[in-house]
BAFI-3210 file (N, C-alpha, C; in Angstrom, 3 decimals, decimal comma, padded with zeros to 6 digits):
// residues 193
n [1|2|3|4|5|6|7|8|9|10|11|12|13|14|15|16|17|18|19|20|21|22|23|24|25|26|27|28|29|30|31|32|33|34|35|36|37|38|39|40|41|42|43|44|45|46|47|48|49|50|51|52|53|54|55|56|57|58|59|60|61|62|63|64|65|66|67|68|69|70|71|72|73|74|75|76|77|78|79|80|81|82|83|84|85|86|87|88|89|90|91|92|93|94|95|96|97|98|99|100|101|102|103|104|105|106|107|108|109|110|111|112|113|114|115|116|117|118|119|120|121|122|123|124|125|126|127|128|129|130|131|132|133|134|135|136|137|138|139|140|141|142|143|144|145|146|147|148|149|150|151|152|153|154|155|156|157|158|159|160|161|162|163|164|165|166|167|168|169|170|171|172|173|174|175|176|177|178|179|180|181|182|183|184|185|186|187|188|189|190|191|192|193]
n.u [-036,319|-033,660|-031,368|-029,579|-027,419|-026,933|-024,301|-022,588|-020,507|-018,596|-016,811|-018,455|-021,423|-020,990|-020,596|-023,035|-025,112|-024,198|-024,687|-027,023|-028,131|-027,827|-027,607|-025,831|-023,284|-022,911|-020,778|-019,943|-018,174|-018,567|-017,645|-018,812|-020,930|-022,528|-022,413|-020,005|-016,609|-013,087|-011,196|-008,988|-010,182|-012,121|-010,778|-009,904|-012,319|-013,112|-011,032|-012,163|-014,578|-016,465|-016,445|-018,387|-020,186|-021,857|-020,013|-019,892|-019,622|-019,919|-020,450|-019,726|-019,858|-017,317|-014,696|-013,391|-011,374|-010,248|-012,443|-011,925|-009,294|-009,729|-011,613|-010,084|-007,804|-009,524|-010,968|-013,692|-016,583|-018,352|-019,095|-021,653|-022,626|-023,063|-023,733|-021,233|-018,680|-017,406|-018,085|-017,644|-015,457|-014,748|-014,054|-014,420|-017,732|-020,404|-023,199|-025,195|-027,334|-030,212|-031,755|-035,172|-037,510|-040,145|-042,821|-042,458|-039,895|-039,345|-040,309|-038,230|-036,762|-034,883|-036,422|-035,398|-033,234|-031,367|-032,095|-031,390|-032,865|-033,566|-035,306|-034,865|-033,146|-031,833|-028,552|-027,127|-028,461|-029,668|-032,067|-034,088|-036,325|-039,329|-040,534|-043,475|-045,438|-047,256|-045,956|-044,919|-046,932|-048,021|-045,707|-043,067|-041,179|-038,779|-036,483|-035,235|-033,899|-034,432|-034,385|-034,126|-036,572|-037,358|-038,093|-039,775|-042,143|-043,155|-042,503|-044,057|-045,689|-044,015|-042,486|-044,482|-044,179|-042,313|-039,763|-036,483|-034,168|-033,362|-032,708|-031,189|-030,560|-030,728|-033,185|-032,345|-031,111|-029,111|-028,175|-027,341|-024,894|-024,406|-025,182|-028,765|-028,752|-030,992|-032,757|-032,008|-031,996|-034,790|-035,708|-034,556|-035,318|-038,116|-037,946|-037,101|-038,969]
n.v [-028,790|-027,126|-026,914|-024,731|-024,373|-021,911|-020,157|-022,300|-022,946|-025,454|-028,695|-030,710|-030,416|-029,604|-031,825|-033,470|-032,366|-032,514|-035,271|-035,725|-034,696|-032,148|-029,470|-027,704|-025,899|-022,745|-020,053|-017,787|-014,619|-012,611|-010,253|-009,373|-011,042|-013,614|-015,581|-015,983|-017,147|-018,345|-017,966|-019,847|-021,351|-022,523|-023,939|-025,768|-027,270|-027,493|-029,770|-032,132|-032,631|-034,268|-034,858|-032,826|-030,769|-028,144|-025,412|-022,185|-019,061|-015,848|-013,189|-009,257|-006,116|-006,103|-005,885|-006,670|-007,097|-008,303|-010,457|-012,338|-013,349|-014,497|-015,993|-017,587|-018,986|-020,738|-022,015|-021,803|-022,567|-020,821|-017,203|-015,293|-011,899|-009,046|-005,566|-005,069|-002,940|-003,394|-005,489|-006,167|-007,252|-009,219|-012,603|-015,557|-017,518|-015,793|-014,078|-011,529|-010,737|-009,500|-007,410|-007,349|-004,542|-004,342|-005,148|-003,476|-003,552|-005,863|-006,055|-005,078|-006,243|-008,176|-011,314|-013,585|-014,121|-015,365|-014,670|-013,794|-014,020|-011,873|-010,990|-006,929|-006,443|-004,678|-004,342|-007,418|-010,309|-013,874|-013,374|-014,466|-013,201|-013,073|-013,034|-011,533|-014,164|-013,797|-012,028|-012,880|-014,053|-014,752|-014,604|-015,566|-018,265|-019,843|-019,090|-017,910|-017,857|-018,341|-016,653|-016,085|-016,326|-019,039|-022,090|-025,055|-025,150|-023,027|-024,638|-026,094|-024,470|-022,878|-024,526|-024,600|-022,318|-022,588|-022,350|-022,075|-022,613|-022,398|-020,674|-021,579|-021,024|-019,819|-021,226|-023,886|-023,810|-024,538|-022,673|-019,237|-019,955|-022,657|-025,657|-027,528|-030,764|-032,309|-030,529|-029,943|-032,359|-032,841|-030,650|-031,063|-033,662|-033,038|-030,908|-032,924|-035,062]
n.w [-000,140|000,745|003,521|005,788|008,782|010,810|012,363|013,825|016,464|016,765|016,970|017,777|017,266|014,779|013,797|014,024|012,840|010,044|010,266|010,379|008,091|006,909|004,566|004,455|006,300|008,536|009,345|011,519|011,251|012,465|014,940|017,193|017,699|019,302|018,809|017,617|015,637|015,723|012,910|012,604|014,460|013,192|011,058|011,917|012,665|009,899|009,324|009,765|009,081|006,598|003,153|000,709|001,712|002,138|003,229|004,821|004,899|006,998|007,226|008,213|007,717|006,778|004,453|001,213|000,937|003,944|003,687|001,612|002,210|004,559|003,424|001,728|003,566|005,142|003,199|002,208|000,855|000,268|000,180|002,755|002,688|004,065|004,378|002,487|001,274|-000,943|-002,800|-005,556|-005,544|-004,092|-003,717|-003,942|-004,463|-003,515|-001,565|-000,824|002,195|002,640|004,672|005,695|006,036|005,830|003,506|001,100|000,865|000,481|-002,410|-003,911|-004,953|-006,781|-008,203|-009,978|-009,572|-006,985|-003,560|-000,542|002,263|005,359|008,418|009,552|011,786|014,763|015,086|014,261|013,260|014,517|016,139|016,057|014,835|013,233|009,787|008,106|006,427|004,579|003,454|000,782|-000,585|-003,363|-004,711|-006,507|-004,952|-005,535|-005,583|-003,344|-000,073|003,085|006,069|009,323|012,402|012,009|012,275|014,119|013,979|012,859|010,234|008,838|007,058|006,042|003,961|002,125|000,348|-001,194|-000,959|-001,998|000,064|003,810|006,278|009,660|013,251|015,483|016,783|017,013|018,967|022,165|023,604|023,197|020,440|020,286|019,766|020,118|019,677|019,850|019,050|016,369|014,792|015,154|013,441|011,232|010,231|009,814|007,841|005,603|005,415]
ca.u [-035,817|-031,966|-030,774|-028,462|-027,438|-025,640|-023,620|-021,742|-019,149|-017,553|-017,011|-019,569|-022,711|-021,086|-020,751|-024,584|-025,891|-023,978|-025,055|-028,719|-027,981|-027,885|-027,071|-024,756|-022,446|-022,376|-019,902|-019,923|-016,875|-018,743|-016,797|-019,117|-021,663|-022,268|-021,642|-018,700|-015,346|-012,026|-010,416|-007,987|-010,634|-013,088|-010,321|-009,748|-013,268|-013,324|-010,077|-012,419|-015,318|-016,126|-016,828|-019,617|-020,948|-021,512|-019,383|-020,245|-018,725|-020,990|-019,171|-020,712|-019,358|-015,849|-013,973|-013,588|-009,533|-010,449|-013,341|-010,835|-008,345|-010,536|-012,214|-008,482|-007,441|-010,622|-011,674|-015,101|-017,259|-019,105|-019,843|-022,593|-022,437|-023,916|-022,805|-019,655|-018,793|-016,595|-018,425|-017,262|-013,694|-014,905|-013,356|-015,714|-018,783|-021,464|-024,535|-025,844|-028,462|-031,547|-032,684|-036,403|-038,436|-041,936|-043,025|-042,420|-038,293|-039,261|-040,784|-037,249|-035,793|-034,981|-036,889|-035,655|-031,875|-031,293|-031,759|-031,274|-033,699|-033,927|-036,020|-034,376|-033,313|-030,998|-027,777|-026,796|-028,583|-029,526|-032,455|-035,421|-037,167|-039,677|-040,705|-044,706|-045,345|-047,871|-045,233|-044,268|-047,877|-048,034|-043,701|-042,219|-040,036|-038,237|-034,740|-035,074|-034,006|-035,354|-033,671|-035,079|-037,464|-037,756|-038,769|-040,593|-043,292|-043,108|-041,459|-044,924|-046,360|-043,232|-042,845|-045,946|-044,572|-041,767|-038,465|-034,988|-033,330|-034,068|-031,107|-031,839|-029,660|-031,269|-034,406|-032,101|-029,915|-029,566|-027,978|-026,257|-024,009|-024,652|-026,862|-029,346|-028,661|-032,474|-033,411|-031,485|-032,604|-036,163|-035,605|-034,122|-036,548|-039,040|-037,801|-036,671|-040,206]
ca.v [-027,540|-027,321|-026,316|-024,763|-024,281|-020,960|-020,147|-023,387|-022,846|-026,479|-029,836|-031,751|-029,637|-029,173|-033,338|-034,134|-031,996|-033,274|-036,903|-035,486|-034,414|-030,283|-029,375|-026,367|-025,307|-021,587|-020,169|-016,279|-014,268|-011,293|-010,557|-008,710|-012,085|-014,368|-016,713|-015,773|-018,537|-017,148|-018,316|-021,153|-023,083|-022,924|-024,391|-027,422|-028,041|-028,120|-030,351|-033,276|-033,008|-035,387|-033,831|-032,560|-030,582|-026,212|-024,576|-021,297|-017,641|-015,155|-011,748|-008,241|-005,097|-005,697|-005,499|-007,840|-007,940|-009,344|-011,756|-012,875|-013,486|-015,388|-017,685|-018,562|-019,386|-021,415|-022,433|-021,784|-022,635|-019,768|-016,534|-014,492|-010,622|-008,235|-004,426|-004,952|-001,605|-003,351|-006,812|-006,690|-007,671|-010,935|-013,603|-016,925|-016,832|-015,138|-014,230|-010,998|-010,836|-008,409|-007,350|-006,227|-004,719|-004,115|-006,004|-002,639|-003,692|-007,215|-005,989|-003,744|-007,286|-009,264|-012,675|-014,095|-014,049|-015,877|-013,585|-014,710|-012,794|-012,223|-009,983|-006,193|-006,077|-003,534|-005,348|-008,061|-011,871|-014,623|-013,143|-015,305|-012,081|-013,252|-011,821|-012,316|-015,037|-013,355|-011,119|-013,927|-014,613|-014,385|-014,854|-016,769|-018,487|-020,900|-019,017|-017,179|-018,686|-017,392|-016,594|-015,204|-017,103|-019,955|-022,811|-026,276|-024,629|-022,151|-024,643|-026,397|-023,555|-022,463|-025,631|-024,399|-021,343|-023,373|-021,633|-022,933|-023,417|-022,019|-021,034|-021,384|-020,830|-019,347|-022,045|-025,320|-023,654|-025,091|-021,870|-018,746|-020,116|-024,080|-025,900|-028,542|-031,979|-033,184|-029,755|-030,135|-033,617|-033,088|-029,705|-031,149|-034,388|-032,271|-030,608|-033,286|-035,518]
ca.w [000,406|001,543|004,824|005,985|010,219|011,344|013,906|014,047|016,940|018,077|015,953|017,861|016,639|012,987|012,932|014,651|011,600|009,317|010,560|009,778|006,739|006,690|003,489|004,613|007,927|008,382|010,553|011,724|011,234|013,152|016,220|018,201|017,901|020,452|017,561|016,472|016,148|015,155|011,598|013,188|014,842|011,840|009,940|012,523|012,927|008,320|008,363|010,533|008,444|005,429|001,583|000,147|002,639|002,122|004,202|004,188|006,056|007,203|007,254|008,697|007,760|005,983|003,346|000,271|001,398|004,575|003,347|000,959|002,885|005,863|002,794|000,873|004,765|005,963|002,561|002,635|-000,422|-000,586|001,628|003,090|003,246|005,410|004,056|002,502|000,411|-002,426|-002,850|-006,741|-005,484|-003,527|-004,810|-003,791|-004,531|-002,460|-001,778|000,023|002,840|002,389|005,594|004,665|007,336|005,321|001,873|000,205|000,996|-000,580|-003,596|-004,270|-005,563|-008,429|-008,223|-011,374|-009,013|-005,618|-002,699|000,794|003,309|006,497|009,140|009,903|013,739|015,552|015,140|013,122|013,342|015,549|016,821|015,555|014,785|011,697|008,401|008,221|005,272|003,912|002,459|000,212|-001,412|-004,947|-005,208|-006,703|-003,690|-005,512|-005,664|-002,095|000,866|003,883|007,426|010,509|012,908|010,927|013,387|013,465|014,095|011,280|008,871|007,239|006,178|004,996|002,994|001,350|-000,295|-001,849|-000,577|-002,081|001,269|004,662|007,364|011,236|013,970|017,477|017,087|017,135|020,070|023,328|024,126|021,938|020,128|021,035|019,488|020,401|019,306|019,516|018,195|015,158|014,447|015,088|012,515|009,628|010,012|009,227|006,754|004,710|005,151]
c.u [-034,488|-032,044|-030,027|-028,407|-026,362|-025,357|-022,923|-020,472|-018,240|-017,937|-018,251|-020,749|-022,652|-021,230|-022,140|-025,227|-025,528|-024,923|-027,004|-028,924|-028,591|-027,245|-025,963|-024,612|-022,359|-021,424|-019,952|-019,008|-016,950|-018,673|-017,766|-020,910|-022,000|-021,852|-020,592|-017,517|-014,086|-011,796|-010,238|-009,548|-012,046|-012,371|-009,940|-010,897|-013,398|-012,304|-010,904|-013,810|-015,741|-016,848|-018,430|-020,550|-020,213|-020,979|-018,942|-019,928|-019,411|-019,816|-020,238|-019,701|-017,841|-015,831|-013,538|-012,223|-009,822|-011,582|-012,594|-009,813|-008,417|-010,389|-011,064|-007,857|-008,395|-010,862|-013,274|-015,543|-018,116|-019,148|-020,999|-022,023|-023,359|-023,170|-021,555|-019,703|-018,136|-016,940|-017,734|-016,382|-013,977|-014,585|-014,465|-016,932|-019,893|-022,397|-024,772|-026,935|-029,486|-032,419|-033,774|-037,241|-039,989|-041,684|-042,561|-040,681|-038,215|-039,691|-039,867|-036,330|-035,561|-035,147|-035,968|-033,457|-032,254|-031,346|-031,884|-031,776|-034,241|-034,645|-034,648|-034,361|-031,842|-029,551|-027,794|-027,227|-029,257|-030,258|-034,093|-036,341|-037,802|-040,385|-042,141|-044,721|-045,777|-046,988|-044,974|-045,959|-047,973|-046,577|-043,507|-040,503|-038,776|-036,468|-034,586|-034,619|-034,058|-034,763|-034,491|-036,006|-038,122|-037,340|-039,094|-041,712|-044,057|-043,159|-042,438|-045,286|-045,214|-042,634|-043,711|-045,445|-042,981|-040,026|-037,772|-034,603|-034,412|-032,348|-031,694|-030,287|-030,312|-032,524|-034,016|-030,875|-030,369|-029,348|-026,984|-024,784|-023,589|-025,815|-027,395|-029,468|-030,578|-033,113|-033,003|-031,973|-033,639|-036,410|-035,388|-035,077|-037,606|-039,338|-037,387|-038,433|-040,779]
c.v [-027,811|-026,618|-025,949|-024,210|-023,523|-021,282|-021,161|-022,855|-023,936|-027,911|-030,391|-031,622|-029,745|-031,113|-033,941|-033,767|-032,128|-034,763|-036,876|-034,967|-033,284|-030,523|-028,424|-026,289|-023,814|-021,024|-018,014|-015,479|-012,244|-011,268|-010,508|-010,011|-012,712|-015,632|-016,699|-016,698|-017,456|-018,691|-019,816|-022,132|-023,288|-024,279|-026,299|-028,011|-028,444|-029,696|-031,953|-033,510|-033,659|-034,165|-033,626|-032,256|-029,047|-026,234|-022,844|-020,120|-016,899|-013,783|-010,573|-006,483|-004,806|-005,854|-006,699|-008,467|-009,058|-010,507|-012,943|-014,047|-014,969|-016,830|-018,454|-019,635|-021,057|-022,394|-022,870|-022,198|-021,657|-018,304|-015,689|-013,023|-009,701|-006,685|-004,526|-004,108|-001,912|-004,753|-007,490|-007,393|-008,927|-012,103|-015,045|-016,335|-016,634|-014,927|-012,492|-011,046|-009,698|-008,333|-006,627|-006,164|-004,632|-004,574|-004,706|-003,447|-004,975|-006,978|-005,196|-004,953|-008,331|-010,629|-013,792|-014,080|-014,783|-014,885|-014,837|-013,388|-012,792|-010,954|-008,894|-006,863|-005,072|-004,886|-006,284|-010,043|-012,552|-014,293|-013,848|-014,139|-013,046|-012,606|-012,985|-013,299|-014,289|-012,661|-011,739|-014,456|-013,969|-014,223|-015,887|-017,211|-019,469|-020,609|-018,050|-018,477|-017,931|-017,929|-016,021|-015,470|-018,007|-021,222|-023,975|-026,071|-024,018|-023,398|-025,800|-025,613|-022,580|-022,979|-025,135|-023,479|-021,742|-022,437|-022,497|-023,101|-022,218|-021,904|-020,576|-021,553|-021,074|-020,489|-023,341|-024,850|-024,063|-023,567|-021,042|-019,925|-022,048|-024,869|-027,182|-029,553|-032,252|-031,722|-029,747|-031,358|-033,490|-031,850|-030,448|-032,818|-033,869|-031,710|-031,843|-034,616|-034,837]
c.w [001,120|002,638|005,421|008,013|010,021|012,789|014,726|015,122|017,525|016,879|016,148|016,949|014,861|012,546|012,781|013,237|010,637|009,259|010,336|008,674|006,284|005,183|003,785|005,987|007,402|009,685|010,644|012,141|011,933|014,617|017,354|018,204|018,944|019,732|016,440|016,775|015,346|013,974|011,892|013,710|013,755|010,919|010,618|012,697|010,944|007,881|008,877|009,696|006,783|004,321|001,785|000,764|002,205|003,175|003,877|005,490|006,024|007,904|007,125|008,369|007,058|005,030|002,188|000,530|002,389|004,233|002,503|001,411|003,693|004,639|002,252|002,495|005,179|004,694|002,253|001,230|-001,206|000,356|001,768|003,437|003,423|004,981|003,817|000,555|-000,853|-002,686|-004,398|-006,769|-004,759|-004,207|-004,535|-004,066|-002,824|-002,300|-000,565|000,548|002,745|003,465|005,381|005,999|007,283|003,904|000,785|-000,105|000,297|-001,879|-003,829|-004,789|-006,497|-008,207|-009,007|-011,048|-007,445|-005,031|-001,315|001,690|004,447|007,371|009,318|011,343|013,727|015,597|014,257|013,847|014,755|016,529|017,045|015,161|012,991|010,931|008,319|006,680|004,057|002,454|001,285|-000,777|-002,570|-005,588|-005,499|-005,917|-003,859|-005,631|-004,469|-000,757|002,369|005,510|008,302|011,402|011,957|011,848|012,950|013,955|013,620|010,057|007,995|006,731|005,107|003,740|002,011|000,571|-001,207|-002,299|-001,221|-001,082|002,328|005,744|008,854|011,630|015,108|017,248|017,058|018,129|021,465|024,603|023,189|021,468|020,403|020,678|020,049|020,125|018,746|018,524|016,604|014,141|014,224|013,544|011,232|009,184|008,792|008,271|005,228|004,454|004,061]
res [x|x|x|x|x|x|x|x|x|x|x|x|x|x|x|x|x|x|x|x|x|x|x|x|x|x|x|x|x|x|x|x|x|x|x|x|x|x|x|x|x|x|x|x|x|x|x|x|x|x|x|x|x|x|x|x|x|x|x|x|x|x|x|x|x|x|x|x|x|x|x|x|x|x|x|x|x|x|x|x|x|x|x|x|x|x|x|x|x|x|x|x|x|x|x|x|x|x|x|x|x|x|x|x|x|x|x|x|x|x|x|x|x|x|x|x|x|x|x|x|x|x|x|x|x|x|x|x|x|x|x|x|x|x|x|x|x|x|x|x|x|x|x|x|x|x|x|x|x|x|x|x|x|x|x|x|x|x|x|x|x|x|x|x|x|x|x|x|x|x|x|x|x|x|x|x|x|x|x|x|x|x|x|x|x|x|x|x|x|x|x|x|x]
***
């Protein structure tokens, strides 16, 4: 199962999880965040980090110009979107998020395609709010990857239902936007045992 860590805001954090071997950095280009970084220092914390590592833009509400724009700038590898009204025009590739707040909202989606899914909340992210498992019995999980209170506390049983990746944020933070060294470590341990 791959991994990926949002809300990256400061080299240290993006190198520690590197050095534990995240599969993906996400970075959040939504202002009104507590995890949000501007453009410029995304692009000084990418020019210090070594290859072959996702780096990935998490974008809320705009426009395919500006997503564009950000990823040609930053060079992102891929991005995440959150309501954006002209996605056809995105130039990297992408991935939209599917906030589902009852299994009816998970059964409205094409399996047999990657989706990336995370709990509804009021606002956008980063709230650990989670999506019960259950929802997920009898799916086939192997091209979903699954956001939203997703824990080391959660993350054998989620093992079990045989997710493609998994993206945490608020459960390896020491504080918004800051993450936890040992929590990160002890997280992706886990996951990779």
């Amino acid at each position: 199962m791959r991994v990926k860590i949002c809300g990256i805001t400061n080299e240290k954090d993006a190198i520690n999880a590197i050095k534990h071997k995240v599969d993906a950095l996400g970075f959040v280009l939504y202002k009104p965040s507590p995890r949000y970084i501007e453009p410029k220092k995304i692009k000084e914390i990418m020019n210090k980090l070594p290859p072959f590592v996702e780096k990935v833009g998490l974008f809320v509400n705009d426009n395919s110009d500006f997503i564009n724009e950000i990823s040609s700038f930053v060079k992102f590898n891929s991005v995440q979107i959150i309501n954006c009204k002209d996605k056809e025009n995105i130039i990297p590739p992408f991935i939209e998020v599917n906030r589902i707040q009852n299994k009816q909202d998970l059964m409205q989606l094409d399996f047999s395609k990657y989706n990336m899914i995370d709990a509804y909340v009021q606002g956008y992210g980063g709230k650990g709010n989670k999506i019960p498992l259950e929802y997920f019995d009898n799916i086939d999980c192997s091209k979903i990857i699954l956001a939203g209170g997703v824990d080391s506390k959660n993350l054998q049983k989620i093992k079990e239902y045989g997710f493609y990746a998994v993206d945490v944020s608020s459960s390896v933070e020491a504080s918004k936007g800051i993450k936890d060294d040992i929590k990160v470590n002890n997280f992706l341990e886990l996951v990779k045992k």
